[in-house]
N, C-alpha and C positions, 0 to 999 in steps of 0.2 A: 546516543542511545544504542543499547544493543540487546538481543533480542534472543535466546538462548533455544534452541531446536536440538530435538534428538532425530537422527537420522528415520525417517519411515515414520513419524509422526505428523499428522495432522497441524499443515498450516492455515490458519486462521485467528486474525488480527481485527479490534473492532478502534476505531478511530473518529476523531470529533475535527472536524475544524471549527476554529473560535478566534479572536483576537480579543485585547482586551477588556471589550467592551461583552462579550458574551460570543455565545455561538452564532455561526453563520450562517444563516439560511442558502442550502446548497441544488435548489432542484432546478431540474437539467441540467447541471454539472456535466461535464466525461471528468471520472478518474480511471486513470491507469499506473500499475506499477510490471516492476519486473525487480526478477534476482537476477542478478551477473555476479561473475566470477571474471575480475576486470574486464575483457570486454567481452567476454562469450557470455551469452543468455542461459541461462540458467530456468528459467520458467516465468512466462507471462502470469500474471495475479490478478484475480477474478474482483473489479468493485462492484458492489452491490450498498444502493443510499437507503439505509434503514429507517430514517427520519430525517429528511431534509430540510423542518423549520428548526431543528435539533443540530444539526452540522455533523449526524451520524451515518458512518458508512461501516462495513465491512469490505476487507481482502481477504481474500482465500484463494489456495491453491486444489485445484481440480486436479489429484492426485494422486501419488504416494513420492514424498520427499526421500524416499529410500534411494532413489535415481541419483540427488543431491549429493555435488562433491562436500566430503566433511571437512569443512575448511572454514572462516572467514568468509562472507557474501557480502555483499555490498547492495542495498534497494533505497528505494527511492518514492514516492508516490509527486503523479503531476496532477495539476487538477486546470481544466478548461472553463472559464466561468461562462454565463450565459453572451455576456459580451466579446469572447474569443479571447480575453486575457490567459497567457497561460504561466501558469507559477509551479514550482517545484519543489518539496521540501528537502532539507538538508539529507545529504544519503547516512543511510543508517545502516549497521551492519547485523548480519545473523547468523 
């Protein structure tokens, strides 16, 4: 997946988790993401769960991505479940 951003544009992503039986009820979750630029941090990503019987969250960056090198990024989002499982999704770029 990759994710197409114009430099000084408004980051913000709205995301579901589900398998295949439907969505997954996520409250108290922690999700966290970040952008890197291989290993340098690039900007911590704000989650916020819009509906958690839903498996709906939002990431957004508290910012202006104009700072953002224009390159290829690399992110990721982790997610802690209420049992301290922690899973990771495949890194995606933008």
């Amino acid at each position: 997946m990759a994710l197409k951003l114009k430099s000084g544009n408004t980051f913000s992503l709205q995301n579901r988790v589900t398998n295949p039986s439907g969505p997954i009820n996520i409250s108290g979750w922690l999700i966290k993401s970040q952008v890197r630029d291989g290993q340098a941090l690039v900007a911590n990503l704000t989650a916020t769960i819009t509906n958690a019987g839903n498996g709906e969250y939002s990431l957004k960056f508290v910012g202006s991505t104009s700072t953002w090198p224009v390159k290829k990024l690399r992110c990721d989002i982790q997610y802690r479940t209420n049992d301290g499982v922690v899973v990771s999704t495949e890194t995606f770029f933008i």
